[in-house]
py3Dmol code that shows the C-alpha trace and the ligand (Angstrom):
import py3Dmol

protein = """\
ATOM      1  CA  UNK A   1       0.000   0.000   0.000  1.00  0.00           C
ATOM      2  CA  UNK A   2       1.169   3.306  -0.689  1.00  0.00           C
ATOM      3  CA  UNK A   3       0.486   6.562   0.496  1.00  0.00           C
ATOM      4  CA  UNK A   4       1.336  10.297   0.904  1.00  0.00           C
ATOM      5  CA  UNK A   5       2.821  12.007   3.712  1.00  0.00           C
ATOM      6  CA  UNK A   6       2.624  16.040   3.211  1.00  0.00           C
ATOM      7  CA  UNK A   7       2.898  18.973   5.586  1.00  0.00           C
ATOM      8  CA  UNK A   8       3.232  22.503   6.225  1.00  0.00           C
ATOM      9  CA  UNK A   9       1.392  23.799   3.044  1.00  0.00           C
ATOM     10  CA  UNK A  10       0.708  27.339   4.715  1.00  0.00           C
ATOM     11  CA  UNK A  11      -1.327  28.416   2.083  1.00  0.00           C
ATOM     12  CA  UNK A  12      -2.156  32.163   2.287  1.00  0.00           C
ATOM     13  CA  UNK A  13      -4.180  34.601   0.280  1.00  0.00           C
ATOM     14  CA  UNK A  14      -3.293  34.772  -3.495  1.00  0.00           C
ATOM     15  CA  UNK A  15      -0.258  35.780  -4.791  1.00  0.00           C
ATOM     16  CA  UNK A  16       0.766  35.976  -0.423  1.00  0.00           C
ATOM     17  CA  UNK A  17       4.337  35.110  -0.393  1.00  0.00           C
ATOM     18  CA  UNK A  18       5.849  33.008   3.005  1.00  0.00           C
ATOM     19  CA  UNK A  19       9.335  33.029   3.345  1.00  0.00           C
ATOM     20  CA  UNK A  20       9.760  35.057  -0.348  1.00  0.00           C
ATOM     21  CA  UNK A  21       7.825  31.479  -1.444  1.00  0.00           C
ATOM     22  CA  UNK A  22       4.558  31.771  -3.072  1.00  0.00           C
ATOM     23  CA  UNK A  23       2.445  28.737  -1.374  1.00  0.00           C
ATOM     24  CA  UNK A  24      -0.078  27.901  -3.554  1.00  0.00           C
ATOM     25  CA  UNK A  25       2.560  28.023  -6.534  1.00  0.00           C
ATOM     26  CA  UNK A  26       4.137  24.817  -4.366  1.00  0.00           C
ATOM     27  CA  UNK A  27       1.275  23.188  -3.914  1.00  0.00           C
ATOM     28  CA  UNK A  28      -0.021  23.355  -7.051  1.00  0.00           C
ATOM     29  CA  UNK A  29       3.241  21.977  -8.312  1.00  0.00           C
ATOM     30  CA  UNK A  30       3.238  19.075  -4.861  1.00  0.00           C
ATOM     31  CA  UNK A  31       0.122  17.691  -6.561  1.00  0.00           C
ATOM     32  CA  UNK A  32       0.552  17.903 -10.133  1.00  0.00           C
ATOM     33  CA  UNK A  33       3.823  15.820  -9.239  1.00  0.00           C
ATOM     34  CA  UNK A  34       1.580  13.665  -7.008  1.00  0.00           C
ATOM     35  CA  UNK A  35      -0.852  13.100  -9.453  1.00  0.00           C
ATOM     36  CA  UNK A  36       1.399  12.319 -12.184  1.00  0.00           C
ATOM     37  CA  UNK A  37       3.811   9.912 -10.423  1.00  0.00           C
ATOM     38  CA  UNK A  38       1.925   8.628  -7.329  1.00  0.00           C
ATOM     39  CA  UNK A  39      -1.852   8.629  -8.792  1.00  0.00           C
ATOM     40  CA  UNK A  40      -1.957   4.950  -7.312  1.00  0.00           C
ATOM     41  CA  UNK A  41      -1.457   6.521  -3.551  1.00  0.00           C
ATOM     42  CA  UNK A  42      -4.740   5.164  -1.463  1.00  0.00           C
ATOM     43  CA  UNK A  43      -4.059   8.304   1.191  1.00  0.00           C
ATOM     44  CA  UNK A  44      -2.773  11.954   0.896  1.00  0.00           C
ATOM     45  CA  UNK A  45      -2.223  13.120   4.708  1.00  0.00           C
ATOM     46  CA  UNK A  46      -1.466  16.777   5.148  1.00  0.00           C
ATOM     47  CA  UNK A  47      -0.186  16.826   8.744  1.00  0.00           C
ATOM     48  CA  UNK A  48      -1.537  20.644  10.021  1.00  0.00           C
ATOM     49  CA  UNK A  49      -0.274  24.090   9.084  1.00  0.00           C
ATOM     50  CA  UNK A  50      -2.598  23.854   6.086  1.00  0.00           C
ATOM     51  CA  UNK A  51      -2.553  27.813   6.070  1.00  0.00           C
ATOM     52  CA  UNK A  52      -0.026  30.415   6.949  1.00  0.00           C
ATOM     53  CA  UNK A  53      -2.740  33.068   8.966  1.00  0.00           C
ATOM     54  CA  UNK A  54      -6.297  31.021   8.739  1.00  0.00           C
ATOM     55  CA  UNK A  55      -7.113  33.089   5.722  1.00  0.00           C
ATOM     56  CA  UNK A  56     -10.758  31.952   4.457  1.00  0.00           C
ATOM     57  CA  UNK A  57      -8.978  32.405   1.132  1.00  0.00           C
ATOM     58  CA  UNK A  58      -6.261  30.056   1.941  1.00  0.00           C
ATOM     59  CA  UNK A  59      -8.592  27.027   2.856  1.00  0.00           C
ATOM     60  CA  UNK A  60     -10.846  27.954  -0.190  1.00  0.00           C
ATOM     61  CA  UNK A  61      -7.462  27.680  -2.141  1.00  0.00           C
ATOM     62  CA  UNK A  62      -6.914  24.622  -0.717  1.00  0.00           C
ATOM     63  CA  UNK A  63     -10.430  23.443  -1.567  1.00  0.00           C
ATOM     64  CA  UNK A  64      -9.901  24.203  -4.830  1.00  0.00           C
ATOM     65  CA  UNK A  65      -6.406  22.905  -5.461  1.00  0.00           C
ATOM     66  CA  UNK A  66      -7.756  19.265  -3.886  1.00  0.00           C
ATOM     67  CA  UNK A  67      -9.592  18.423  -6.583  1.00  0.00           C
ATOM     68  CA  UNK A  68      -6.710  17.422  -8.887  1.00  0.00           C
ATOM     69  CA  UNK A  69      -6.195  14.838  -6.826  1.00  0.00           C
ATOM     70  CA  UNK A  70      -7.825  11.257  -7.712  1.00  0.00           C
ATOM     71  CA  UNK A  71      -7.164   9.815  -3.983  1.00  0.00           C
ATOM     72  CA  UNK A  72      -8.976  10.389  -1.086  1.00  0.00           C
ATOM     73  CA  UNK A  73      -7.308  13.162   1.325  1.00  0.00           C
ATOM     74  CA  UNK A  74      -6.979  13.497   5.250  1.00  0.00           C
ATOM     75  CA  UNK A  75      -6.368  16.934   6.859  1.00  0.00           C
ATOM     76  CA  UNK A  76      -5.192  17.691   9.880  1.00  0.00           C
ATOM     77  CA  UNK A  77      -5.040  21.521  12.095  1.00  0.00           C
ATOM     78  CA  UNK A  78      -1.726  22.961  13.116  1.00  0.00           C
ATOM     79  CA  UNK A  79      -0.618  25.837  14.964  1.00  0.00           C
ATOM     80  CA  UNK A  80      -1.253  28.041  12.204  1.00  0.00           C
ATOM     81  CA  UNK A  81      -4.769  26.870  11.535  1.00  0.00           C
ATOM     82  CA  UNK A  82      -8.500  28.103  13.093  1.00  0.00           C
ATOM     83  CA  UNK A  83     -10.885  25.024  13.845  1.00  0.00           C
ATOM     84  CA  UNK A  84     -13.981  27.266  12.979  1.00  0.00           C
ATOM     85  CA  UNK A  85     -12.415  28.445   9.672  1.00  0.00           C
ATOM     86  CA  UNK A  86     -11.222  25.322   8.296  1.00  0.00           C
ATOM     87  CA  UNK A  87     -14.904  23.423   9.065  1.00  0.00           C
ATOM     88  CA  UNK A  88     -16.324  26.604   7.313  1.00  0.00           C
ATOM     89  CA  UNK A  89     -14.578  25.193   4.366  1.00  0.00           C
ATOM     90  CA  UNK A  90     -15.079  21.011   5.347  1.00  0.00           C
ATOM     91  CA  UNK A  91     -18.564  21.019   7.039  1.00  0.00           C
ATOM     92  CA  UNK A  92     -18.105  17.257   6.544  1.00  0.00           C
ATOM     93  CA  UNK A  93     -15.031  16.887   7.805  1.00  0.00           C
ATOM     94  CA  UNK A  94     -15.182  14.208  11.052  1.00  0.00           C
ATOM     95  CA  UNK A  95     -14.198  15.853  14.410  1.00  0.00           C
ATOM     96  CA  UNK A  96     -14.599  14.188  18.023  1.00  0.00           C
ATOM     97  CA  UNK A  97     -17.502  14.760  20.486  1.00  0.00           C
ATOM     98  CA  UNK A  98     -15.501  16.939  22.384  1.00  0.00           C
ATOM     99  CA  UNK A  99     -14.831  18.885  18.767  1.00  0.00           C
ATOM    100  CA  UNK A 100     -11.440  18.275  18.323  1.00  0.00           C
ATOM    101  CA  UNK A 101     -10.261  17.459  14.857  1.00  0.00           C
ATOM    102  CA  UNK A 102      -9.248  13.859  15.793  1.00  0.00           C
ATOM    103  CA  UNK A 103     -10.536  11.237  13.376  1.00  0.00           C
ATOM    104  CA  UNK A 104      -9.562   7.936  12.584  1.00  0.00           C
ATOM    105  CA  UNK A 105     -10.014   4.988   9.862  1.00  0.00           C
ATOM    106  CA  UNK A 106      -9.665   1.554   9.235  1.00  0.00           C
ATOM    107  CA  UNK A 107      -7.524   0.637   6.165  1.00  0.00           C
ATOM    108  CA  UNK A 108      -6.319  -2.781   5.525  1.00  0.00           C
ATOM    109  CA  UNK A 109      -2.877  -2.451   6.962  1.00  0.00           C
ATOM    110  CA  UNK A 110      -4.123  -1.067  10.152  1.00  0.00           C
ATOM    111  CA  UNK A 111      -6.225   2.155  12.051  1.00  0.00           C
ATOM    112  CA  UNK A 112      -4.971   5.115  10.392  1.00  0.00           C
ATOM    113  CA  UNK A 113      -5.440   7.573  13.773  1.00  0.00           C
ATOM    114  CA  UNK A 114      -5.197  11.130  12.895  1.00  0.00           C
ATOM    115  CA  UNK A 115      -4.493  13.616  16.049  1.00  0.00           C
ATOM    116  CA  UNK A 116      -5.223  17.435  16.678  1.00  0.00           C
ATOM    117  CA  UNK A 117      -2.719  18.692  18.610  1.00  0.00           C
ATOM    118  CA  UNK A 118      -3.810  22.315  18.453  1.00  0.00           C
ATOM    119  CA  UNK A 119      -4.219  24.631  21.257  1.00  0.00           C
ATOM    120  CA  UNK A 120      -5.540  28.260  20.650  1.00  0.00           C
ATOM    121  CA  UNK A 121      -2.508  31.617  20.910  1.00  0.00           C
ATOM    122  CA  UNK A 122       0.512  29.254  21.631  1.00  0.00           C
ATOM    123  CA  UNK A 123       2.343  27.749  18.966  1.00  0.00           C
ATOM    124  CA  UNK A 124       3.365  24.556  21.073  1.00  0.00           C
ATOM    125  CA  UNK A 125       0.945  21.264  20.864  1.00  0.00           C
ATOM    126  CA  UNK A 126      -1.455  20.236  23.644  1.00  0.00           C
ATOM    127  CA  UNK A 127      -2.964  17.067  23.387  1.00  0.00           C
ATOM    128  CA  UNK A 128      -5.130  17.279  26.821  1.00  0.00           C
ATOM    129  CA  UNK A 129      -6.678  14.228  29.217  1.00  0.00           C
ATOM    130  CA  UNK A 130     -10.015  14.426  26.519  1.00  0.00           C
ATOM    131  CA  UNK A 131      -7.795  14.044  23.499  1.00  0.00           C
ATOM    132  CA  UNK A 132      -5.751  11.167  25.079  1.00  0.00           C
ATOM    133  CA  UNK A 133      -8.503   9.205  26.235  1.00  0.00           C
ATOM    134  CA  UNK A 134     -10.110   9.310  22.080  1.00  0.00           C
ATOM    135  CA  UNK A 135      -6.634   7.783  21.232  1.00  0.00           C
ATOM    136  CA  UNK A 136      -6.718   5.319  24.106  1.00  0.00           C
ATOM    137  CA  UNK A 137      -9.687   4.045  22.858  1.00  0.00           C
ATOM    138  CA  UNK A 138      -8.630   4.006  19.295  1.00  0.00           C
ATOM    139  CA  UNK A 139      -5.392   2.239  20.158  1.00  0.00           C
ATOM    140  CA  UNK A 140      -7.147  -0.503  22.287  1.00  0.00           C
ATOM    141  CA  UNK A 141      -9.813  -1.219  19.019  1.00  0.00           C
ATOM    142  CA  UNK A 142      -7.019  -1.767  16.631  1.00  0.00           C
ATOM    143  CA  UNK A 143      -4.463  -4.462  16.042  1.00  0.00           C
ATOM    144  CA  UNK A 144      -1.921  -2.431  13.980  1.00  0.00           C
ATOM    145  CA  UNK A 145      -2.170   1.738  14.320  1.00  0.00           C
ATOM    146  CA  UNK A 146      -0.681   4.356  11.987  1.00  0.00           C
ATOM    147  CA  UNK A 147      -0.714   7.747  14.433  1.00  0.00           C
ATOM    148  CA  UNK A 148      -0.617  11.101  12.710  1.00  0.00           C
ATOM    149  CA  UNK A 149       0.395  14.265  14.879  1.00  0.00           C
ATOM    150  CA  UNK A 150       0.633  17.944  13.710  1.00  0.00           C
ATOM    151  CA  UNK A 151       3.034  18.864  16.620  1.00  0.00           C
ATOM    152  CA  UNK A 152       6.199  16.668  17.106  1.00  0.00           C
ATOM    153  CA  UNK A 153       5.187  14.686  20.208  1.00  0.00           C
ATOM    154  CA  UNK A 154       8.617  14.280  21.424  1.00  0.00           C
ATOM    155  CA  UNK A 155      11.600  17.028  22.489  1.00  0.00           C
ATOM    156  CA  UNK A 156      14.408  17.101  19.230  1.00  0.00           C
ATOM    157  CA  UNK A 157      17.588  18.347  20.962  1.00  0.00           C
ATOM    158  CA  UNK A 158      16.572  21.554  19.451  1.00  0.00           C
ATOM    159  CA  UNK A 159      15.866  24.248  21.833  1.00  0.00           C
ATOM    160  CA  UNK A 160      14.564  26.557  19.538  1.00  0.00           C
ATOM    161  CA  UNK A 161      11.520  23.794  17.977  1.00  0.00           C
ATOM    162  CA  UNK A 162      11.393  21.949  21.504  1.00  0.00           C
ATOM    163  CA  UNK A 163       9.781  25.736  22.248  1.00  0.00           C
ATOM    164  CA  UNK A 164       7.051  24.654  19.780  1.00  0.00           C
ATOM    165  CA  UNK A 165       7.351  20.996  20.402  1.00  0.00           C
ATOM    166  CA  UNK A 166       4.162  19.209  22.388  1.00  0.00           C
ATOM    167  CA  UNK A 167       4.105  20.807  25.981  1.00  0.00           C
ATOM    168  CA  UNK A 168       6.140  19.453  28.699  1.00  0.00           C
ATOM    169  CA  UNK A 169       2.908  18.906  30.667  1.00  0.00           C
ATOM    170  CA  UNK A 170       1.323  16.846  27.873  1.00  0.00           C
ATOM    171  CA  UNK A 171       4.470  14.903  26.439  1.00  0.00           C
ATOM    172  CA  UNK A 172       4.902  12.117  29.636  1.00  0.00           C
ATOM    173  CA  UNK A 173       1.344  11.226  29.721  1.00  0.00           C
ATOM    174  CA  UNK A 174       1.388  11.101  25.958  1.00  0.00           C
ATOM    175  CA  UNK A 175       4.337   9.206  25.961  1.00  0.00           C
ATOM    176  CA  UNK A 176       3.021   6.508  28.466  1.00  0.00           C
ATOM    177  CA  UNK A 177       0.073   5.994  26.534  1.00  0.00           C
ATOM    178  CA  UNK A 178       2.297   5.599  23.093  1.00  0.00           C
ATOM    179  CA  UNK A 179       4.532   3.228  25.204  1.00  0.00           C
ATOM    180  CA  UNK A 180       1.949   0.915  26.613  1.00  0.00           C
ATOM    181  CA  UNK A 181       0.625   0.149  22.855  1.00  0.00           C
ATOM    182  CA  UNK A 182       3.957   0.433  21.332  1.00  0.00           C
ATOM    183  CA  UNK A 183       4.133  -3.367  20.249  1.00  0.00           C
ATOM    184  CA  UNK A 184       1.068  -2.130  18.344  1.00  0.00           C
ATOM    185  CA  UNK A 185       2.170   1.378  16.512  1.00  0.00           C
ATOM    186  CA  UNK A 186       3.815   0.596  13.296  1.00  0.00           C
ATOM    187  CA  UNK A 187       4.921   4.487  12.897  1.00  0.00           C
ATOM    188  CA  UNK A 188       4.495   8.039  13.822  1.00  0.00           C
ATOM    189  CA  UNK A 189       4.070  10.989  11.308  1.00  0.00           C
ATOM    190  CA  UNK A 190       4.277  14.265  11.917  1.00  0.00           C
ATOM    191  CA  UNK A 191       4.677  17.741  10.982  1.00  0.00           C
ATOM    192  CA  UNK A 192       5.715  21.219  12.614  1.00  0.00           C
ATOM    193  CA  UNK A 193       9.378  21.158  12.481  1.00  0.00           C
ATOM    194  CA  UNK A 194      10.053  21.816   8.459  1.00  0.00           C
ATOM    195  CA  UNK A 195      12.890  19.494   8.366  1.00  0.00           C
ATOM    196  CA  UNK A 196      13.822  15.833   7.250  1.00  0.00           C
ATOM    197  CA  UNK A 197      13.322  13.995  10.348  1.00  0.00           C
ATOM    198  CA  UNK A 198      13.642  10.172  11.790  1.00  0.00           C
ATOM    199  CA  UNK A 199      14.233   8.603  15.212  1.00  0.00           C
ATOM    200  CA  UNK A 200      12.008   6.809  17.707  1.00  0.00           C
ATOM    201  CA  UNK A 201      10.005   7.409  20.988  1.00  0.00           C
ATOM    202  CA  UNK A 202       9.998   4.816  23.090  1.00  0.00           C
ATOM    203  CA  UNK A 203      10.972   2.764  20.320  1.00  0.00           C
ATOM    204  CA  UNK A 204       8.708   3.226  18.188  1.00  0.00           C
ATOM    205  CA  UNK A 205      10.200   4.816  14.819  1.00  0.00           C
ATOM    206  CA  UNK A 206       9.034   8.417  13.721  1.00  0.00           C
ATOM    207  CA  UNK A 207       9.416  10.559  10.712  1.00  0.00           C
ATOM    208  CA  UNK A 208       8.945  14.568  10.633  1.00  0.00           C
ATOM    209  CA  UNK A 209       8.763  15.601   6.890  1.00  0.00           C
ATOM    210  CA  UNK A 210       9.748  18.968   5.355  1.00  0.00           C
ATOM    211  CA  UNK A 211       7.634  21.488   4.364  1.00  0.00           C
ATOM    212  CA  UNK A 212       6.475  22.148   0.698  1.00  0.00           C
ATOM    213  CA  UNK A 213       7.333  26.285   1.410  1.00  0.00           C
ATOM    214  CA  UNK A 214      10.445  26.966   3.912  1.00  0.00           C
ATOM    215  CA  UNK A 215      12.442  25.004   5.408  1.00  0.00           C
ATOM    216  CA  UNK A 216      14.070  25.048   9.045  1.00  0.00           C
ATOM    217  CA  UNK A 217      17.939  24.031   9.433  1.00  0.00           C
ATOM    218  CA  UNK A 218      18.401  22.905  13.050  1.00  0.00           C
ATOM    219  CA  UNK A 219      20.144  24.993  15.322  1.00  0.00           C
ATOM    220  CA  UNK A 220      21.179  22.428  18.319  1.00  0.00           C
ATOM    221  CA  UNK A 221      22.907  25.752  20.426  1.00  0.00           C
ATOM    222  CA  UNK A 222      21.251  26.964  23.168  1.00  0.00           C
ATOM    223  CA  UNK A 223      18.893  29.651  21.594  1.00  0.00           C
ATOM    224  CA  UNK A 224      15.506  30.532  21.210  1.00  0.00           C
ATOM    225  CA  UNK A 225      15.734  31.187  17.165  1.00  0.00           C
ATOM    226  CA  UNK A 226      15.342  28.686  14.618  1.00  0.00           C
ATOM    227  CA  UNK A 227      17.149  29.466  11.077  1.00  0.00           C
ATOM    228  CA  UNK A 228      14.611  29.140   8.126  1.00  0.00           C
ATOM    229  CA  UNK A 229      15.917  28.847   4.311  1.00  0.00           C
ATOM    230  CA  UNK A 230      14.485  27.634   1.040  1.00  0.00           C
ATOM    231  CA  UNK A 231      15.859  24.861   0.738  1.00  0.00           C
ATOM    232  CA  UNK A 232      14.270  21.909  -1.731  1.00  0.00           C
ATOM    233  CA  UNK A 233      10.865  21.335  -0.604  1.00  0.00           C
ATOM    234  CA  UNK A 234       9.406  17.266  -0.223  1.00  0.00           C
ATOM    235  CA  UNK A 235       6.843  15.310   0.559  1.00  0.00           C
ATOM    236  CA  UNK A 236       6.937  11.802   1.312  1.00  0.00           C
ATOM    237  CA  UNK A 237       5.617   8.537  -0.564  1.00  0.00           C
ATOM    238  CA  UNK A 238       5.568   5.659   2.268  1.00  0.00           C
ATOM    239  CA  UNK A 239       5.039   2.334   1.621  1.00  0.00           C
ATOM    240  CA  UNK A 240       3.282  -0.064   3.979  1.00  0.00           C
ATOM    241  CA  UNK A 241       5.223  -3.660   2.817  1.00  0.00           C
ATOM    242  CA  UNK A 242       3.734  -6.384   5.170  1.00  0.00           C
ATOM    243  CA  UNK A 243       5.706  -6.049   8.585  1.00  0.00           C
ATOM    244  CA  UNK A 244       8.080  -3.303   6.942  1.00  0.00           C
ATOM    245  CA  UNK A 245       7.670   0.719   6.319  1.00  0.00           C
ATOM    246  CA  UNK A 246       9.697   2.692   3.897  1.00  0.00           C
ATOM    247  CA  UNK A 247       9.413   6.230   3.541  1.00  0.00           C
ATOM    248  CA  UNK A 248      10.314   7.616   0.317  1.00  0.00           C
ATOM    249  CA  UNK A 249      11.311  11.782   0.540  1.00  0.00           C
ATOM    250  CA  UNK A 250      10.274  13.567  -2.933  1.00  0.00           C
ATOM    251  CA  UNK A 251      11.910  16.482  -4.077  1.00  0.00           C
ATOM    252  CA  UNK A 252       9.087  17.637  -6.503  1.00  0.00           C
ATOM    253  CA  UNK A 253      10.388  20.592  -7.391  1.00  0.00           C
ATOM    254  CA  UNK A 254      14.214  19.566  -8.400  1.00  0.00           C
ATOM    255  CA  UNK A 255      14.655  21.781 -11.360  1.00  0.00           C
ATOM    256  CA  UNK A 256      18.633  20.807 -11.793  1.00  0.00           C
ATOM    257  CA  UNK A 257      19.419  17.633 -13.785  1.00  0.00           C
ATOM    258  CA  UNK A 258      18.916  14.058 -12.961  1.00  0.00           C
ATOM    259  CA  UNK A 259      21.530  12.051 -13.965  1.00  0.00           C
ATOM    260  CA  UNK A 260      19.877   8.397 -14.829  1.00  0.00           C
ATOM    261  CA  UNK A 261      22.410   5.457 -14.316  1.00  0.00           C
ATOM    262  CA  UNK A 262      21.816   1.455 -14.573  1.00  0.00           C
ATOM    263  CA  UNK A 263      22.707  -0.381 -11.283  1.00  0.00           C
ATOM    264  CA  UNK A 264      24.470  -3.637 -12.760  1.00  0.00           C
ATOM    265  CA  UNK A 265      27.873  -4.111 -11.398  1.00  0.00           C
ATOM    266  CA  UNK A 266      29.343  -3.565 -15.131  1.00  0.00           C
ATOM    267  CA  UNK A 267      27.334  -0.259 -15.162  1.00  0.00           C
ATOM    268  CA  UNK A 268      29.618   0.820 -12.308  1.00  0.00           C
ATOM    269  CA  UNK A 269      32.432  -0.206 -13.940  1.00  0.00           C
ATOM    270  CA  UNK A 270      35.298   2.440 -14.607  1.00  0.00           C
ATOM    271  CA  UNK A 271      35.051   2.466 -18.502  1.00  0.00           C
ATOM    272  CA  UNK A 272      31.096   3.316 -18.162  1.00  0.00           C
ATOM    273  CA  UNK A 273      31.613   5.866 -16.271  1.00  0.00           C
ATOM    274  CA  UNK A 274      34.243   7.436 -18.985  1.00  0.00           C
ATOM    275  CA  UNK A 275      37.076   6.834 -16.577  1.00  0.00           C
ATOM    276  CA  UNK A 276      39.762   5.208 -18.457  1.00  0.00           C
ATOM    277  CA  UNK A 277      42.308   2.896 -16.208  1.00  0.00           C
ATOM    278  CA  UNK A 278      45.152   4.844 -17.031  1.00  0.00           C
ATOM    279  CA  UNK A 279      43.446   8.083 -14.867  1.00  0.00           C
TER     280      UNK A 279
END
"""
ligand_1 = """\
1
LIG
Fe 4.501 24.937 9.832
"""
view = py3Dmol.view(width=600, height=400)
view.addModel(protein, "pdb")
view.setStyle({"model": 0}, {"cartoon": {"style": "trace"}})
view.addModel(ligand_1, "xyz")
view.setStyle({"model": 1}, {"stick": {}})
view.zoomTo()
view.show()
């Protein structure tokens, strides 16, 4: 099974630049490459930040730049997002009874379990008692879980994102909960940081994918700025083999040249490469 890991779109108004980037420009070009290449995806999951300021304009955008797209798409709030505006936009959208926008399906590799992490005027994640009981009781009704976070739910060794990271109140809890189903969480996704990310928590591997605008190059120095750049934007193709998950980074808008080589050992061999043995 594949499917598509994307975050930090931070769509804005038209023609609104982010970081000198113009957002829609990106995504327009994300899903053009998506649909062209990776049509056969079951999933697009846009991890939060869908919008730079919770323009209206920006999640009519995205409405409208969706429907390229042949595969069935999850969204998910971040820090930058509104609740109210974006289910202006997706009345239908699923949220839980206590109106979070926590959702969850059943694919046939496992519960796909989809986590709002937002809290209102802080930029850090919260994922309160309310939250963590929904994902209690979607871990405990699933045999294999997929768990999708906005916020990185775990500190980085970055002290300017662990700012930003889920709060320190929130993360042990979390944690414990994560750790007492661990044997049954194939992966965690998430968002938030704008950089290339793996690891695990509490053994159970991670990836943090980069955002389709800006980019963040970690600062690991005591300091409370983070260094953003525009450096090649990605999304992620993962593939769910049997017991194994591979997670594919796609630089969709590489504009410099591809150089396309056969992988046979006489392919590598000195003379095809135009390297004669006398050099
Ligand atoms: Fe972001």
């Amino acid at each position: 099974m594949k499917f598509i890991h994307m975050s930090d779109i931070h769509l804005g108004t038209p023609g609104m630049l982010v970081e000198g980037i113009d957002p829609q420009a990106r995504l327009a070009r994300a899903f053009g490459h998506i649909a062209e290449h990776h049509a056969d995806a079951v999933r697009l999951v846009i991890t939060g930040d869908l919008t730079h300021w919770a323009d209206p304009e920006a999640y009519a955008a995205l409405k409208q730049a969706l429907r390229v797209l042949p595969m069935p798409v999850r969204l998910m709030v971040g820090n930058h997002d509104d609740r109210a505006v974006f289910l202006d936009h997706f009345p239908d959208h699923p949220s839980d009874e206590g109106g979070f926008i926590n959702h969850a399906e059943d694919l046939p590799e496992g519960r796909f379990i989809y986590c709002d992490t937002v809290q209102t005027a802080t930029h850090a994640g919260h994922f309160c008692s309310a939250r963590r009981g929904w994902l209690q009781g979607q871990l405990e009704g699933c045999q294999t879980a997929y768990v999708f976070f906005h916020h990185n739910p775990l500190h980085l060794g970055d002290p300017s994102t662990d700012m930003l990271s889920l709060n320190d109140a929130d993360q042990a809890p979390l944690r414990a909960l994560l750790k007492a189903h661990r044997d049954k969480i194939a992966h965690i996704f998430f968002g938030h940081v704008h950089e290339p990310l793996s690891g695990t928590l509490a053994g159970i591997p991670f990836s943090g994918v980069p955002s389709t605008v800006h980019q963040v190059i970690p600062n690991l120095s005591p300091s409370m700025f983070s260094g953003m750049a525009p450096l090649e934007p990605s999304y992620r193709v993962v593939l769910l083999r049997g017991e194994d998950v591979a997670v594919h980074q796609i630089p969709f808008a590489w504009e410099g040249e591809v150089i396309w080589h056969g992988n046979d050992w006489n392919d590598w061999a000195k003379e095809a490469c135009g390297v004669s043995r006398e050099n």
